[in-house]
C-alpha positions in Angstrom: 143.2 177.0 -105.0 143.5 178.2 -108.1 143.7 182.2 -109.7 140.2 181.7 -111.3 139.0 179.8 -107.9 139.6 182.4 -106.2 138.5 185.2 -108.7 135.2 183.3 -108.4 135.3 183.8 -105.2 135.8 187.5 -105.2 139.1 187.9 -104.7 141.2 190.7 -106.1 144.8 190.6 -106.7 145.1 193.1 -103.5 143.6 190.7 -101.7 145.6 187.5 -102.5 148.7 190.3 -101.8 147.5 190.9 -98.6 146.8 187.4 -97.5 150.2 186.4 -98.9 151.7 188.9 -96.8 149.3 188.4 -93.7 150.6 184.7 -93.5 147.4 183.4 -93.9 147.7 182.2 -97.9 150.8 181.5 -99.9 152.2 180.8 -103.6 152.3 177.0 -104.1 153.1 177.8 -108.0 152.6 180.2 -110.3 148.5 180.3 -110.5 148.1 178.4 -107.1 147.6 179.0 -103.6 147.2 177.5 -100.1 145.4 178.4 -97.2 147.4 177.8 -93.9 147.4 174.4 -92.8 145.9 173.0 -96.2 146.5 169.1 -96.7 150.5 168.4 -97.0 149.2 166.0 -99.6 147.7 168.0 -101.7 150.7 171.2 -101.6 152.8 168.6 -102.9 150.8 167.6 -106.0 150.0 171.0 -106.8 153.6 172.2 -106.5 154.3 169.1 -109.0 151.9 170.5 -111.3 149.3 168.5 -110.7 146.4 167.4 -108.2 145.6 164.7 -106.1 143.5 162.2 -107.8 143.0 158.4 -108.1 143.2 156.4 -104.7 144.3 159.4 -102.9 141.3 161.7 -104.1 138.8 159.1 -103.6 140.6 158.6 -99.9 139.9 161.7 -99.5 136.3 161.8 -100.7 135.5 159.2 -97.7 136.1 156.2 -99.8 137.3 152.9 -98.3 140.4 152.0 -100.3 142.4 149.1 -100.4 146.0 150.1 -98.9 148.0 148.2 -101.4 147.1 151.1 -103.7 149.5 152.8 -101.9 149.8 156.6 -101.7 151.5 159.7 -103.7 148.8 159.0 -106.5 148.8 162.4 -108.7 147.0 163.8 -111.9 149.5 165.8 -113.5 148.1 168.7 -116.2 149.5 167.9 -119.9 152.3 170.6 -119.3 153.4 169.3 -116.5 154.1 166.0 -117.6 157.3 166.0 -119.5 160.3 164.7 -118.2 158.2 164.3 -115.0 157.6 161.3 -113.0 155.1 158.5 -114.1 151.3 160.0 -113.2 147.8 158.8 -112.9 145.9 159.6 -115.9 142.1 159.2 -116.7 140.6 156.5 -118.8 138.9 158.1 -121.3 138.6 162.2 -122.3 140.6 163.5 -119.7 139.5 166.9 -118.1 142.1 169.7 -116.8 143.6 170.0 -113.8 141.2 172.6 -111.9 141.4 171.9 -108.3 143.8 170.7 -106.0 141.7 167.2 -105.6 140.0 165.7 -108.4 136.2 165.3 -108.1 135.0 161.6 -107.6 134.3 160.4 -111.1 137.7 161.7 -112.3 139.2 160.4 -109.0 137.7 156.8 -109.7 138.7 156.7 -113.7 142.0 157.2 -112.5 141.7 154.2 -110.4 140.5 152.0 -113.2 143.9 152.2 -115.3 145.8 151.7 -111.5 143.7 149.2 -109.5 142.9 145.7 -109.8 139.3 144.1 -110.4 139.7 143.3 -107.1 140.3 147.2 -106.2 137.6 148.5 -108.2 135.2 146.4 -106.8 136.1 147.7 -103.2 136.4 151.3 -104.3 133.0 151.0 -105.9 131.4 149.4 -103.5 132.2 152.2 -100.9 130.9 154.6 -103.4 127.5 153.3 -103.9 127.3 152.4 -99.8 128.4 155.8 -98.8 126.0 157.6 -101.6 128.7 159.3 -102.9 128.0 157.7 -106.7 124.9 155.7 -108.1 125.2 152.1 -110.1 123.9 154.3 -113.0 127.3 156.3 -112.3 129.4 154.1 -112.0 128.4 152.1 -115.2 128.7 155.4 -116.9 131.9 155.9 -115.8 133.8 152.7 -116.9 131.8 152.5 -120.3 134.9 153.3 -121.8 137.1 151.5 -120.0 139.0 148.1 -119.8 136.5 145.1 -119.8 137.5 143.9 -116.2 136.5 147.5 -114.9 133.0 147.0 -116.9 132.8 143.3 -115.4 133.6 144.6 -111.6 131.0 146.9 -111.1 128.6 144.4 -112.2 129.8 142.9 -108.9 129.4 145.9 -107.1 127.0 145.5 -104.2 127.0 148.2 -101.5 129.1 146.5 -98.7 129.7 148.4 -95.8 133.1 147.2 -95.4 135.7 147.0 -97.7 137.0 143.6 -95.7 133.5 142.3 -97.1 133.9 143.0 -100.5 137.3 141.5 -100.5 136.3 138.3 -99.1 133.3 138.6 -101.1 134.8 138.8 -104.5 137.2 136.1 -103.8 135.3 133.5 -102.6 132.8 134.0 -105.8 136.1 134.1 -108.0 135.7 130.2 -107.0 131.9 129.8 -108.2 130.8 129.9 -104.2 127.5 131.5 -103.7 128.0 134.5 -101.1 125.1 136.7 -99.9 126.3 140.2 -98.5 124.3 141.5 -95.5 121.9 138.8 -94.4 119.7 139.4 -91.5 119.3 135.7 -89.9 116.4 136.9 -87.7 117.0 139.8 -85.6 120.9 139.8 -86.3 122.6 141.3 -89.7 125.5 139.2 -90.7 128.6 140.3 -92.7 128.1 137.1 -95.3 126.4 134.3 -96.0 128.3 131.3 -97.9 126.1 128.6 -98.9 123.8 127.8 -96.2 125.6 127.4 -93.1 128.3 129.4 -93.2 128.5 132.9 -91.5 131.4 135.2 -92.1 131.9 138.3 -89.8 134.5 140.7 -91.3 136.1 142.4 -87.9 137.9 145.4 -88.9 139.1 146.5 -85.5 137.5 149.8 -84.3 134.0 148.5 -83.5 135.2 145.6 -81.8 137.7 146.7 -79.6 136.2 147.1 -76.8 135.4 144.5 -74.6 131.5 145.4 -74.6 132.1 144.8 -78.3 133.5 141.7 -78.2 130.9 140.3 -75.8 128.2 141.4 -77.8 129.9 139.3 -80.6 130.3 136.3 -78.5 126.6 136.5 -77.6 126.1 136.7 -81.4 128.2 133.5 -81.9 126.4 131.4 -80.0 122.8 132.7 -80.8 123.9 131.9 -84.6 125.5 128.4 -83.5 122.1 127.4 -81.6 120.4 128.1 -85.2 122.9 125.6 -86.7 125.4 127.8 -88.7 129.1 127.8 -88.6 130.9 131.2 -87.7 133.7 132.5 -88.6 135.7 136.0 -87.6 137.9 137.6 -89.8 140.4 140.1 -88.7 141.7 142.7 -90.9 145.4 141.4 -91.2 144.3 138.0 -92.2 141.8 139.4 -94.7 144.9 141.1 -96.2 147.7 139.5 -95.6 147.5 135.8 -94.5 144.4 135.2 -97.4 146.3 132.4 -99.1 145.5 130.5 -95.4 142.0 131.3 -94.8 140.7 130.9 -98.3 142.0 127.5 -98.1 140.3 127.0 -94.9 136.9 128.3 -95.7 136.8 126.2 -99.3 137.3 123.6 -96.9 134.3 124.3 -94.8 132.5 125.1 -97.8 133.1 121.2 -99.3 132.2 120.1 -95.7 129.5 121.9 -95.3 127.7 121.6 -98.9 125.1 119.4 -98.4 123.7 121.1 -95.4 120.8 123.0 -95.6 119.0 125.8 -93.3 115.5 125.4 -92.3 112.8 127.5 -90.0 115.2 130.2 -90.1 113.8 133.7 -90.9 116.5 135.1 -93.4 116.4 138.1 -95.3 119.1 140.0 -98.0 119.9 143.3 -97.9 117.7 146.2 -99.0 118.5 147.7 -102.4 119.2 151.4 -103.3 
């Protein structure tokens, strides 16, 4: 928190003393405070003259971000930057450093001069899913930016799952039609390539259990008795063995092209 946060709030300079001196608040810098217990995260940008912004920020907003982004991602104030380690910056006018975590638009032009199409995409679809931007928004907010930050959101589709969009995006990066969020009857599916093909995106929390798992089973085989192909996705092969499973569901794809659904109640996702 900063001096004019806190004055805002009705603070005195008796009272930051007292807290200061209580144990409950203390001097990260010269114009900044913690509570007790505040975010390690945040502390350190602050003390570095900055604020957590970019993937961290937007990590923090609720966002599903890719982890190749990594962490330590910090918007340092023009002062601070000199002679200081490399820093996020905004695309775009750049506002100052206020708080010790950016807001979400700053948090998210940050991330178009450090992510990937790819990472935009995810990033923004998370946003839009989790309400915490509109399309509208996000348009707005890579206007001025690099044309593969203005050509991902037009990608942008309100997945659920960041594992979705990933496999999404790639599997269109080869001209493959892909429908997000299908319900095929009474069941809502991850993705639909093609015709046939169903892909479930397993992320690991939801289906650890073995109720889970059975449900999914139950799932599999209602969905193979309507004639599609399924195939599960863990998170680790989504992320780190893609060069495999790409190969293997272009193969499906070619094998499965000519095949065609029929008496099948489908329907696409709702839209916001």
């Amino acid at each position: 928190m900063s001096t004019s946060f806190l004055r805002s709030q009705g603070w005195t300079r008796q009272h930051v003393e007292q807290a200061i001196a209580a144990g409950t608040l203390h001097r990260v810098r010269r114009g900044w405070f913690a509570r007790e217990g505040a975010e390690a995260s945040v502390v350190a940008a602050v003390a570095a003259g900055g604020c957590v912004s970019c993937a961290d920020a937007l990590r923090l907003h609720g966002a599903w971000v890719p982890e190749s982004l990594g962490r330590g991602h910090v918007r340092r104030s023009r002062r601070a930057r000199s002679g200081g380690r490399a820093a996020c910056r905004v695309l775009g006018v750049e506002p100052p450093v206020e708080h010790g975590v950016d807001d979400v638009e700053t948090a998210f032009r940050c991330l178009l001069g450090c992510g990937t199409r790819e990472d935009i995409v995810v990033v923004a679809d998370s946003l839009l899913h989790l309400r915490l931007a509109t399309r509208d928004e996000l348009e707005r907010w890579v206007a001025d930016g690099p044309a593969r930050a203005i050509k991902a959101v037009r990608w942008v589709d309100a997945a659920e799952s960041g594992l979705e969009t990933m496999t999404r995006v790639r599997l269109r990066s080869h001209r493959v039609r892909v429908r997000p969020q299908v319900w095929i009857e009474d069941m809502r599916v991850d993705l639909v390539v093609g015709d046939v093909l169903v892909i479930e995106c397993d992320g690991g929390e939801h289906h650890a259990s073995w109720a889970a798992q059975a449900a999914d089973r139950a799932r599999d085989r209602r969905l193979t008795t309507l004639g599609y192909v399924v195939v599960r996705l863990t998170y680790r092969q989504i992320v780190d063995d893609w060069d495999a499973v790409e190969r293997d569901l272009l193969a499906l794809v070619r094998a499965h092209r000519r095949r065609t659904r029929r008496n099948v109640r489908e329907s696409g996702p709702s839209r916001r």
